[in-house]
TORDREN-63045 format. One record per residue (C-alpha): chain; x, z, y. Coordinates in steps of 0.02 Angstrom, whole numbers, plus 32768, in hexadecimal, padded with zeros to 4 digits. Layout:
// TORDREN-63045
R:chain:px:pz:py
R:A:X:Z:Y
...
// end
This chain:
// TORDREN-63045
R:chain:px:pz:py
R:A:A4F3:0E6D:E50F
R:A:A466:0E96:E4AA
R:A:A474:0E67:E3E2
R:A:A3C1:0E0C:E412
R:A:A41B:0D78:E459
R:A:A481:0D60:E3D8
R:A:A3F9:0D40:E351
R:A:A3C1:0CA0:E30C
R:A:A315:0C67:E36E
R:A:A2A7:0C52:E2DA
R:A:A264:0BA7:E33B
R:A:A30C:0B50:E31B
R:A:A302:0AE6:E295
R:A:A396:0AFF:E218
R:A:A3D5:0A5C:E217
R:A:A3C9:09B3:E26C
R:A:A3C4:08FD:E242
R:A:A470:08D6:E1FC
R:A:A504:0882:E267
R:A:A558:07E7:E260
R:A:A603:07C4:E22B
R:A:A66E:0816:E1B2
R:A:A668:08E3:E1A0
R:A:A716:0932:E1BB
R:A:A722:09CB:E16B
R:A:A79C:0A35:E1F5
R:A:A77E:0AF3:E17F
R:A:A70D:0B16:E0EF
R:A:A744:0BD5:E0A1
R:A:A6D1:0C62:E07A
R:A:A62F:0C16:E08D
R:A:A64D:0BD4:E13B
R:A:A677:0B26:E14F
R:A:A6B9:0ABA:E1EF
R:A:A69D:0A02:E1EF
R:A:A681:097D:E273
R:A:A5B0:0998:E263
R:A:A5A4:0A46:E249
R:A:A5D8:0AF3:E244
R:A:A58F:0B45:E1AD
R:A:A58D:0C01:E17C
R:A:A523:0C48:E0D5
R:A:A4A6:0C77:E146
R:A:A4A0:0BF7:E1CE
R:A:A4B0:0B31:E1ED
R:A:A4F2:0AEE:E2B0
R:A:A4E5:0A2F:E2E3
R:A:A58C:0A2A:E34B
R:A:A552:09CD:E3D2
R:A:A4CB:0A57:E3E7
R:A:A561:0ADE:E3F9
R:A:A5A5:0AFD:E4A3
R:A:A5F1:0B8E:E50A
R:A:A65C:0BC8:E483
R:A:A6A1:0C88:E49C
R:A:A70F:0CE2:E42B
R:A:A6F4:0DB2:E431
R:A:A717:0E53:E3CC
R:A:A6D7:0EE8:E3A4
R:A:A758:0F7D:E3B2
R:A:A74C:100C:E31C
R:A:A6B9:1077:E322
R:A:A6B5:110A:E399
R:A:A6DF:118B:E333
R:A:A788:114A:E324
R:A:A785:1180:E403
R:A:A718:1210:E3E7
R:A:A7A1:125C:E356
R:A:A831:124A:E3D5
R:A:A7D9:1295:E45F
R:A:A79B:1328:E3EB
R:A:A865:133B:E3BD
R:A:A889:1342:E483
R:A:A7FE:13B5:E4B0
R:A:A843:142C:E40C
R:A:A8ED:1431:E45A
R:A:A8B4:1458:E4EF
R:A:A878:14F3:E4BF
R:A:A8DF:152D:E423
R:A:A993:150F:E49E
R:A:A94C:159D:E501
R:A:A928:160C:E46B
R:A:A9D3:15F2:E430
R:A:AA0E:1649:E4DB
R:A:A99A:16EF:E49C
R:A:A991:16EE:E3E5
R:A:AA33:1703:E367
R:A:AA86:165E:E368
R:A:AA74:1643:E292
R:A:A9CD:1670:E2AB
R:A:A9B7:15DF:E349
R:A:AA05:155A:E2C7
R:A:A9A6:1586:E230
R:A:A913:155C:E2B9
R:A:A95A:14DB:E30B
R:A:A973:145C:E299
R:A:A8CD:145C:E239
R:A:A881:144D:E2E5
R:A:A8EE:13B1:E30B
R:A:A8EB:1369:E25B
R:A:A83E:1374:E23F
R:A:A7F9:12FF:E2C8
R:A:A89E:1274:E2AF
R:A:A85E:1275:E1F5
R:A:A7B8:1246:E217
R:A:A7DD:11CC:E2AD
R:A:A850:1170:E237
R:A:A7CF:1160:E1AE
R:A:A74D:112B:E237
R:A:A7BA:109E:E25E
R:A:A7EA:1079:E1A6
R:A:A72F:106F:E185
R:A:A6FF:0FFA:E21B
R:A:A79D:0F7D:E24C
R:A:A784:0F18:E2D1
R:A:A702:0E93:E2D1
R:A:A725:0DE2:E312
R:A:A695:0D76:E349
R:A:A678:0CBA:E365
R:A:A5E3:0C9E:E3F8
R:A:A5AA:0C08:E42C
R:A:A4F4:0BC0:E48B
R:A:A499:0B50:E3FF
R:A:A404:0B04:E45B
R:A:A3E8:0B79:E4DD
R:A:A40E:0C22:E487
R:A:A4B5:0C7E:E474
R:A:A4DC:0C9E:E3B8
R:A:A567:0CEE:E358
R:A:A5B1:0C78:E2F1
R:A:A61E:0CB9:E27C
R:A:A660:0D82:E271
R:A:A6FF:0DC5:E212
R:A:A786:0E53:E20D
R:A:A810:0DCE:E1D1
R:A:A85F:0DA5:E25C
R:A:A8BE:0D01:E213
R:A:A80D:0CB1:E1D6
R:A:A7C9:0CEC:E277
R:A:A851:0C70:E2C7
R:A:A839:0BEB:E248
R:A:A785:0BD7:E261
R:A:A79C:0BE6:E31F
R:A:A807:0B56:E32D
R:A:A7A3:0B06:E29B
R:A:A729:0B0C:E30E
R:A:A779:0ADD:E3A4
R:A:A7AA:0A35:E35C
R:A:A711:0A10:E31A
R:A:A6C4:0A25:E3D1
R:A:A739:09BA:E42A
R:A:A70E:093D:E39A
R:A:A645:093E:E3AC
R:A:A63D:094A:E45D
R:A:A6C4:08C9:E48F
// end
């Protein structure tokens, strides 16, 4: 899926008229808030009963995280061999900067860029990413924040 879809049509108005009844508040942390009405981010405001198709997905660590352990396995691939030929102090003293290396830089690639967690849902007709985090525990407390606030405005 294209990042396209996910954006905000600039055609939807950013809020609707107001609901009846009282607003239940289900998670409001961090700028992003869960009530009965709406589902409110810094950037963004959602009229629940608007909000359907709900999808949870994430985002893995970046690639170089993949490409630094297939570098490492490509590297032993061909300094084993050289150990056969060449002295063997002089095989180690090769072997393990070529293995460490490529394990030090996949690790900071996925230090850098943890694993995203998105929120998607349809709001009038569009798909749109609702809410995105690394935390896993608000990325479950928002989810079911959400969840319940769903089964409330839709019935």
């Amino acid at each position: 899926m294209s990042a396209e879809l996910f954006q905000r049509p600039s055609h939807i108005p950013p809020t609707v008229p107001p609901t009846r009844g009282p607003e239940i508040y289900y998670y409001h942390r961090n700028g992003t808030t869960v009530t009965s009405h709406y589902f409110t981010t810094p950037s963004a405001r959602y009229h629940m009963r608007h909000l359907k198709r709900f999808a949870q997905s994430h985002r893995e660590a970046d690639s170089g995280l993949k490409a630094g352990l297939i570098t490492a396995a490509l590297e032993l691939v061909i300094v084993l061999p050289a150990l056969s030929i060449l002295n063997p102090s002089v095989g180690y003293a090769l072997i393990v900067p070529a293995l460490v290396f490529p394990f030090i830089v996949a690790f900071a690639f996925a230090k850098r860029r943890p694993v995203q967690y998105e929120l998607l849902a349809v709001y009038r007709g569009y798909q749109v990413i609702l809410f995105v985090t690394s935390d896993q525990q608000q990325f479950g407390q928002v989810a079911r924040a959400l969840m319940r606030a769903a089964e409330a405005a839709h019935g």
